[in-house]
py3Dmol code that shows the C-alpha trace and the ligand (Angstrom):
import py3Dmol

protein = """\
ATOM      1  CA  UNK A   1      -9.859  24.524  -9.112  1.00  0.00           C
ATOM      2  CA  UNK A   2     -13.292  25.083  -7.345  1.00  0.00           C
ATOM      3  CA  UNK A   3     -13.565  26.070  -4.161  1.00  0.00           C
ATOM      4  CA  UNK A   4     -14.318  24.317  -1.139  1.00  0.00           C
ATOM      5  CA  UNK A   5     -17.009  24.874   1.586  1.00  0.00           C
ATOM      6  CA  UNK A   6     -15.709  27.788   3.957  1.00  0.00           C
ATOM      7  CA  UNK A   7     -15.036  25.529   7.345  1.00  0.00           C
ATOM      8  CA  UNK A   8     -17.701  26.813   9.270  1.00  0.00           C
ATOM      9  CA  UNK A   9     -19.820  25.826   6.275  1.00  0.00           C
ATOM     10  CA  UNK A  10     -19.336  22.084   6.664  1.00  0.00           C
ATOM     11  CA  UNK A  11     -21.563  19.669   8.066  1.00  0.00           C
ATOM     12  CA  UNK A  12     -20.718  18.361  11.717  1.00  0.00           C
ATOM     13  CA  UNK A  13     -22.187  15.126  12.887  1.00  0.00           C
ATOM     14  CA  UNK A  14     -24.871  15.666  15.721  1.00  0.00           C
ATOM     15  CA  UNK A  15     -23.588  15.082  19.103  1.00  0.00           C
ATOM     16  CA  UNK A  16     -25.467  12.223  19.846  1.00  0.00           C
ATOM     17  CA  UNK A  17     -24.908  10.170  16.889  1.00  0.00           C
ATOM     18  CA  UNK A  18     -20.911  10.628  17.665  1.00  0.00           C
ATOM     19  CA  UNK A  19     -21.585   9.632  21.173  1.00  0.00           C
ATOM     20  CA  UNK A  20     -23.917   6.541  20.408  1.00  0.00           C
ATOM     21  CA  UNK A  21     -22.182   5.033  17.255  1.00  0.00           C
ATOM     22  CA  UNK A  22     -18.549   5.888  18.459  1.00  0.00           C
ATOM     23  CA  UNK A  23     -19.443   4.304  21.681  1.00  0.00           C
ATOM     24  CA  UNK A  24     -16.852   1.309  21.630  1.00  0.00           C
ATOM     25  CA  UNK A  25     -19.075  -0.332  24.428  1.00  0.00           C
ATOM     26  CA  UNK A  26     -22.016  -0.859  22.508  1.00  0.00           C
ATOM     27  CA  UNK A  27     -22.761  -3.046  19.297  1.00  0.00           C
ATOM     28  CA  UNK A  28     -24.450  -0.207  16.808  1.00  0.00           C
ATOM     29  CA  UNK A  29     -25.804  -1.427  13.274  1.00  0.00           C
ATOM     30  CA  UNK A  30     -23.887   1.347  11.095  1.00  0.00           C
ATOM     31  CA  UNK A  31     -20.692   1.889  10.912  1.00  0.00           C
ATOM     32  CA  UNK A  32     -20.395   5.927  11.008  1.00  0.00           C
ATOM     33  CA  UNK A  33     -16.491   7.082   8.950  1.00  0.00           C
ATOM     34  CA  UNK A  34     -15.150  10.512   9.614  1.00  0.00           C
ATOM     35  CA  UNK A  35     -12.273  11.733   6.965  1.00  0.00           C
ATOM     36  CA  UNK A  36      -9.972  13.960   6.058  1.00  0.00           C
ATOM     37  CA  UNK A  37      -6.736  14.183   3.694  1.00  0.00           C
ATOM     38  CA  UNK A  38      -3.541  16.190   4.199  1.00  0.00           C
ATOM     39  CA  UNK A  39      -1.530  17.245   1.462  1.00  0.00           C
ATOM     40  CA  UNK A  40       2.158  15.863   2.421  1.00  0.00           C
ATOM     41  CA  UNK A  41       5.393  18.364   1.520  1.00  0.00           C
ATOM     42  CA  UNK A  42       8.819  17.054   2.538  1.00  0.00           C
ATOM     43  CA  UNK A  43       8.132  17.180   6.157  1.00  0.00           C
ATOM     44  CA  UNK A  44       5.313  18.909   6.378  1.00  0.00           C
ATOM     45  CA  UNK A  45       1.444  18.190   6.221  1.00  0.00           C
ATOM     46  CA  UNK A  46      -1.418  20.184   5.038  1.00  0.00           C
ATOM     47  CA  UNK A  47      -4.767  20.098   5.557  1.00  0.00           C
ATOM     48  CA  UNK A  48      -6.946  20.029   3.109  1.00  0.00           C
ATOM     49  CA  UNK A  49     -10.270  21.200   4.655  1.00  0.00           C
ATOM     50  CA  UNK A  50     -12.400  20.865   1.304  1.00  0.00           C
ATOM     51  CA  UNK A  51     -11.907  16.862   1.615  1.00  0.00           C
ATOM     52  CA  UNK A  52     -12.778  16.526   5.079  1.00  0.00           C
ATOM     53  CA  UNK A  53     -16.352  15.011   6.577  1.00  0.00           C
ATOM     54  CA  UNK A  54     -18.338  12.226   7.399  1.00  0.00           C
ATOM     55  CA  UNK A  55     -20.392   9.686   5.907  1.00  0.00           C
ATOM     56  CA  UNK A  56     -22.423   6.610   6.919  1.00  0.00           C
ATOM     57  CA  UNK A  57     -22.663   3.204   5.412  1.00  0.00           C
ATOM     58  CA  UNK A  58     -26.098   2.738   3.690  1.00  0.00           C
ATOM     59  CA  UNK A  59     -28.294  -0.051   4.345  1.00  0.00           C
ATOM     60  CA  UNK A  60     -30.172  -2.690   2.186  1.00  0.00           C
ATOM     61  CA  UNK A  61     -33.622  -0.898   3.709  1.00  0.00           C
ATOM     62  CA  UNK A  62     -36.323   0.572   1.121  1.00  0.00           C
ATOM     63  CA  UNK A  63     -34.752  -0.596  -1.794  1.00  0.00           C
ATOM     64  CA  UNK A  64     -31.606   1.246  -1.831  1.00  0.00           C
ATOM     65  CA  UNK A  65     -28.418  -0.496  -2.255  1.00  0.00           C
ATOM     66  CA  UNK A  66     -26.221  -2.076   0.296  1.00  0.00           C
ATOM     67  CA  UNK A  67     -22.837   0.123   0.332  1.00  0.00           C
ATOM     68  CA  UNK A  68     -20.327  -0.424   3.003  1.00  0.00           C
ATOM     69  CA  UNK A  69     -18.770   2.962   4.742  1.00  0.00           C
ATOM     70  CA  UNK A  70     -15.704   2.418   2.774  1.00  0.00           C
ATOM     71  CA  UNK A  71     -16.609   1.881  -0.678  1.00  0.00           C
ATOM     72  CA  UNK A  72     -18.433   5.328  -0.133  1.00  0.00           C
ATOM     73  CA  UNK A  73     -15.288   6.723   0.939  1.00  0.00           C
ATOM     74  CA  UNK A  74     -13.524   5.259  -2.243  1.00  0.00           C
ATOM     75  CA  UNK A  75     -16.396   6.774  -4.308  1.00  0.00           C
ATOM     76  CA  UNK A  76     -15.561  10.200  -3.010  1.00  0.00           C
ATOM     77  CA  UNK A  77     -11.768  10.190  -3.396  1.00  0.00           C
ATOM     78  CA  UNK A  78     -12.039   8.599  -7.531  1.00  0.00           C
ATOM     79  CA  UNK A  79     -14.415  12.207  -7.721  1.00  0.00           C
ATOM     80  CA  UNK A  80     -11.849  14.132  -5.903  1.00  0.00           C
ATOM     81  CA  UNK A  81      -9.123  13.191  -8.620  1.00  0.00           C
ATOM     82  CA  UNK A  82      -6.097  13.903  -6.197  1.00  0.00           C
ATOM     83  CA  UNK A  83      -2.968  14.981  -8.331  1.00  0.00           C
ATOM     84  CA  UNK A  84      -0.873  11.751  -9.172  1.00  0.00           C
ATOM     85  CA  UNK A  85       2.356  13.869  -8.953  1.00  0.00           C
ATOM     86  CA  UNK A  86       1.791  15.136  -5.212  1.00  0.00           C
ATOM     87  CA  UNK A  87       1.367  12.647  -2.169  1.00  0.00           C
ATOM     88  CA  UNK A  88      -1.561  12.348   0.020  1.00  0.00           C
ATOM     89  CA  UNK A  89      -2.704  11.270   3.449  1.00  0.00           C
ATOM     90  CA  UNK A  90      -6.391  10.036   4.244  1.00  0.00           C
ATOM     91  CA  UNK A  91      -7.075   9.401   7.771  1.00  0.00           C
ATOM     92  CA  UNK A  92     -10.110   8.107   8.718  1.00  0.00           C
ATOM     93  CA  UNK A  93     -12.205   7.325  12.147  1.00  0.00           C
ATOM     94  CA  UNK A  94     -14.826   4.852  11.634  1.00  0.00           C
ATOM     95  CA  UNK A  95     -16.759   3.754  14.304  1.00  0.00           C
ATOM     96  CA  UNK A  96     -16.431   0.034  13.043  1.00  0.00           C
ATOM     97  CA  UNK A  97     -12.845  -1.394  11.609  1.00  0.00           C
ATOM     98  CA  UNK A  98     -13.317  -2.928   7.476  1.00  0.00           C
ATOM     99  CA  UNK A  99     -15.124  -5.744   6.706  1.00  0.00           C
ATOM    100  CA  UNK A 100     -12.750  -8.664   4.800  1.00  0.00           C
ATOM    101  CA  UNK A 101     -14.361  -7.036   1.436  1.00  0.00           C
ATOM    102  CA  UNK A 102     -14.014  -3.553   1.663  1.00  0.00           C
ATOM    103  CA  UNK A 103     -10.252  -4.530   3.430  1.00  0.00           C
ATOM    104  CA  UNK A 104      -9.661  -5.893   0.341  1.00  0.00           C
ATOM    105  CA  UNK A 105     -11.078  -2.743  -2.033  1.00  0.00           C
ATOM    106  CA  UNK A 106      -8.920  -0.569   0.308  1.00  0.00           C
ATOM    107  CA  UNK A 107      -5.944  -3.147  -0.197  1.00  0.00           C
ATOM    108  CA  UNK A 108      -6.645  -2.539  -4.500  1.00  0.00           C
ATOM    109  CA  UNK A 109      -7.023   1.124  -3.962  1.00  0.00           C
ATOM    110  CA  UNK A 110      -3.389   1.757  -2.053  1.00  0.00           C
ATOM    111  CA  UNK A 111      -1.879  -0.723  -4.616  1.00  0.00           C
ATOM    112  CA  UNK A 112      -3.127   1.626  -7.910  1.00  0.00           C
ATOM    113  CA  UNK A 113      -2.210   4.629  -5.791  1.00  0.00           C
ATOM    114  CA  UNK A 114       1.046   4.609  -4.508  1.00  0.00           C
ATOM    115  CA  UNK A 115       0.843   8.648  -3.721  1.00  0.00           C
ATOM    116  CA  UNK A 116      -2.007   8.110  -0.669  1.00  0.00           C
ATOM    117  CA  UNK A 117      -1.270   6.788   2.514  1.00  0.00           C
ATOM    118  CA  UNK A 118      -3.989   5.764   4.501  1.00  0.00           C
ATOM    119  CA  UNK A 119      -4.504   5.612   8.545  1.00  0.00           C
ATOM    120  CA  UNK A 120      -7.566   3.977   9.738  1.00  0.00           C
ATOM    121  CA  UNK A 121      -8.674   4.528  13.356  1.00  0.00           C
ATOM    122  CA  UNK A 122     -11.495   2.260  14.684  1.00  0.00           C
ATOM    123  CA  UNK A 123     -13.665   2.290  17.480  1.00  0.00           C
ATOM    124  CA  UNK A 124     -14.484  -1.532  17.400  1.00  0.00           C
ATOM    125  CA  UNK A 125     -13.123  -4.184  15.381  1.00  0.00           C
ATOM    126  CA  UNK A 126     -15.353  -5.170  13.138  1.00  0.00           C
ATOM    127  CA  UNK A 127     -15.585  -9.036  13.230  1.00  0.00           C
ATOM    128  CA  UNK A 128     -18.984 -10.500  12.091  1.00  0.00           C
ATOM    129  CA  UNK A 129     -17.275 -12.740   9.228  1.00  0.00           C
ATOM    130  CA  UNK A 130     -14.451 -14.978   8.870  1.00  0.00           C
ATOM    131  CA  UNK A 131     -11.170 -13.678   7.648  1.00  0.00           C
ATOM    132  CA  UNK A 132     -11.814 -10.010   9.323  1.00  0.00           C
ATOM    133  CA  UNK A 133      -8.099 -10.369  10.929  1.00  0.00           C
ATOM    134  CA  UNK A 134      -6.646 -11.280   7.393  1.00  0.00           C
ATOM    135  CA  UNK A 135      -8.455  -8.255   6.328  1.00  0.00           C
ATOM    136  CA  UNK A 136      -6.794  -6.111   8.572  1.00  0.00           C
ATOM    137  CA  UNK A 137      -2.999  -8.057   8.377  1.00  0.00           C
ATOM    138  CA  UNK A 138      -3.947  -7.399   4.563  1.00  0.00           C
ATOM    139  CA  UNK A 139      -4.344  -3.828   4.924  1.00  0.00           C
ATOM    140  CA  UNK A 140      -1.139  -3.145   7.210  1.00  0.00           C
ATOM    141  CA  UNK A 141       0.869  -4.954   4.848  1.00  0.00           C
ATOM    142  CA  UNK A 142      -0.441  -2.597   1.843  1.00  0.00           C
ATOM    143  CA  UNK A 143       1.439   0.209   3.654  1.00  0.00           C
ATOM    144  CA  UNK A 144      -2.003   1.389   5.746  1.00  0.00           C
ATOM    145  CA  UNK A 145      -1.726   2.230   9.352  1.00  0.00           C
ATOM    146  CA  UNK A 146      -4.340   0.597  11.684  1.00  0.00           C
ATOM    147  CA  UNK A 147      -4.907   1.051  14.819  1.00  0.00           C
ATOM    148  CA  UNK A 148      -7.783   1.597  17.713  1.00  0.00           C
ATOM    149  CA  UNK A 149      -9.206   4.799  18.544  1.00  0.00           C
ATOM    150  CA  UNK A 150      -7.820   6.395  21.910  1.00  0.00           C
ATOM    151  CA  UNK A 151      -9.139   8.602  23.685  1.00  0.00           C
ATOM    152  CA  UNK A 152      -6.542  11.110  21.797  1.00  0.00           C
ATOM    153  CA  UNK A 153      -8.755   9.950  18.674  1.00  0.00           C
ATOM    154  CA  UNK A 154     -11.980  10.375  20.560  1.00  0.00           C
ATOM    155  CA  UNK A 155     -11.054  13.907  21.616  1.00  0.00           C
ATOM    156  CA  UNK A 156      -9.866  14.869  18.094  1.00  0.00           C
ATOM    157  CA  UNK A 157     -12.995  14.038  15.916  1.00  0.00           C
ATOM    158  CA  UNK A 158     -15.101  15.086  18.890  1.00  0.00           C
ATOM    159  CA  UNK A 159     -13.341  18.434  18.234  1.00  0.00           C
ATOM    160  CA  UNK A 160     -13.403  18.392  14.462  1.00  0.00           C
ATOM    161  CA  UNK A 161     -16.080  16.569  13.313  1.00  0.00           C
ATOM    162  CA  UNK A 162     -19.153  16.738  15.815  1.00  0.00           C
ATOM    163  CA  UNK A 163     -21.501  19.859  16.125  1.00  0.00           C
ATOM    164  CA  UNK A 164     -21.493  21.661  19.438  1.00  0.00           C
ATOM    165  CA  UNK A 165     -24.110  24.122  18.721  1.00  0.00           C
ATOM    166  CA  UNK A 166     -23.533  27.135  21.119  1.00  0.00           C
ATOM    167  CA  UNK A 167     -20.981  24.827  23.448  1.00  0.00           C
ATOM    168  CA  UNK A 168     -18.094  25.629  21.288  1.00  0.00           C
ATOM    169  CA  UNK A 169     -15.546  24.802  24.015  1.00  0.00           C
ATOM    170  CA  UNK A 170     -17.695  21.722  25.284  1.00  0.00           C
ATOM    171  CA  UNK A 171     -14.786  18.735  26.046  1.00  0.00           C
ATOM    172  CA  UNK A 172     -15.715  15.076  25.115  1.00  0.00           C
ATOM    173  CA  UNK A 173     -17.847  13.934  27.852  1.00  0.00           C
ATOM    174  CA  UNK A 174     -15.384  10.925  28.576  1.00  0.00           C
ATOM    175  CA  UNK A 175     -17.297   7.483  28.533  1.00  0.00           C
ATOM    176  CA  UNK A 176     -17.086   5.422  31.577  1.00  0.00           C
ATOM    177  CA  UNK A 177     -14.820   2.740  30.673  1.00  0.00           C
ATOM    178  CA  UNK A 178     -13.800   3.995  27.597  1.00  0.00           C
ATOM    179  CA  UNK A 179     -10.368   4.048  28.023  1.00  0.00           C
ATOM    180  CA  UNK A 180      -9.905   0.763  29.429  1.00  0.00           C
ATOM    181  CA  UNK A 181     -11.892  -0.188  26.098  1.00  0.00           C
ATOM    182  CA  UNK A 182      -9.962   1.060  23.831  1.00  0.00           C
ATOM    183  CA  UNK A 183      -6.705  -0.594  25.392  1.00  0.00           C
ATOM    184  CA  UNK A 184      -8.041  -3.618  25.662  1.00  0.00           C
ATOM    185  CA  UNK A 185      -8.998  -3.339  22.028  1.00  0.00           C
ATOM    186  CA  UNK A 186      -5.729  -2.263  20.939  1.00  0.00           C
ATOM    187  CA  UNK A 187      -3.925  -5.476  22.387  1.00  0.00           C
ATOM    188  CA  UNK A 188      -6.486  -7.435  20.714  1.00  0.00           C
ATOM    189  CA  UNK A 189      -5.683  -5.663  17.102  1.00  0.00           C
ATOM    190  CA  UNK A 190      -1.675  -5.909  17.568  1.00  0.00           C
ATOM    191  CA  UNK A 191      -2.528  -9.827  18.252  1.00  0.00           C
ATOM    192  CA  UNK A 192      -4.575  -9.784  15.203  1.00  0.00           C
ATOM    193  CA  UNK A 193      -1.954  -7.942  13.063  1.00  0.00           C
ATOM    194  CA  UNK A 194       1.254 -10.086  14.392  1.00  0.00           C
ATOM    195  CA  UNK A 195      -0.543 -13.646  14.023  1.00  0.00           C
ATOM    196  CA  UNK A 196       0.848 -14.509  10.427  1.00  0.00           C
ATOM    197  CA  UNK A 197      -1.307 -17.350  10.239  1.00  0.00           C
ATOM    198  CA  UNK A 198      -3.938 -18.026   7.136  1.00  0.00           C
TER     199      UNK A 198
END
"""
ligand_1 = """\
1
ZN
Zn -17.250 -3.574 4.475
"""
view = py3Dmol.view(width=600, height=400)
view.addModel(protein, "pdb")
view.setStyle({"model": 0}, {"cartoon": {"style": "trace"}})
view.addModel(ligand_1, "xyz")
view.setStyle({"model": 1}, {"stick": {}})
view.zoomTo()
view.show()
């Protein structure tokens, strides 16, 4: 099996571009996904620090193709070939909750591979075309955990996914209103994911 990156080899997302596209006050254009998969074991979890990092969803500009955050994501696990006899968990951050599509490619994914369980953290729900809450009731039902980022969340990939330079003990500068945000959010998703209509 090949080797990793060493941890203090991986890339860290710049401060700034955690603060502004995290931000769940403010309406940024890409949706920004942090990562990372334990292996489970009976009780116990470990992480495995080779599949954990960050990625971006990539735009329709100069020509390249239009790929949602997620379908990147799904790209990278097929190329990781987890084992089919050992069970996984991904958990991801992503700054905006799935589209209905890529719900639905997530929805495929967990149904061919009954060994990963997925937890998907969001900043903001994501909710720019019809049938985003189906999307999401979709996804729960498949066995994935969704839910809002707190600030618990915040604090976490701030810690293990942003680059502090020379501040290594620098806290999350706490957003005004963040908080209040997130819980606000979070009573709008459980709405969302108990409304069994369409
Ligand atoms: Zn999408």
């Amino acid at each position: 099996m090949a080797a990793g990156p060493a941890p203090e080899a991986r890339l860290l997302m710049d401060k700034q571009t955690f603060l502004d596209n995290f931000s769940n006050l403010d309406y940024p254009r890409k949706t920004y996904l942090c990562y990372e998969v334990e292996l489970l074991v009976g009780e116990n979890s470990i992480p495995l620090d080779e599949y954990k990092g960050f990625l971006h969803n990539k735009g329709a500009a100069m020509g390249l193709e239009h790929r949602h955050a997620e379908l990147i994501l799904l790209e990278r696990l097929a190329s990781w070939n987890l084992d089919m006899e050992l069970r996984y968990r991904i958990t991801c951050f992503t700054s905006w909750s799935p589209c209905p599509d890529c719900a639905d490619e997530l929805v495929n994914f967990l149904r061919a591979n009954g060994h990963v369980y997925l937890r998907i953290f969001a900043a903001r729900i994501y909710d720019r075309f019809p049938g985003y809450e189906a999307g999401l009731r979709a996804l729960n039902a498949a066995g994935a955990e969704v839910a809002m980022m707190t600030l618990q969340e915040f604090e976490y990939c701030w810690n293990n996914f942003v680059d502090h330079q020379q501040d290594e003990d620098k806290p999350f500068p706490p957003l005004d209103n963040l908080v209040a945000r997130s819980e606000e959010l979070s009573q709008r998703l459980e709405g969302i994911l108990q409304n069994q209509e369409d």
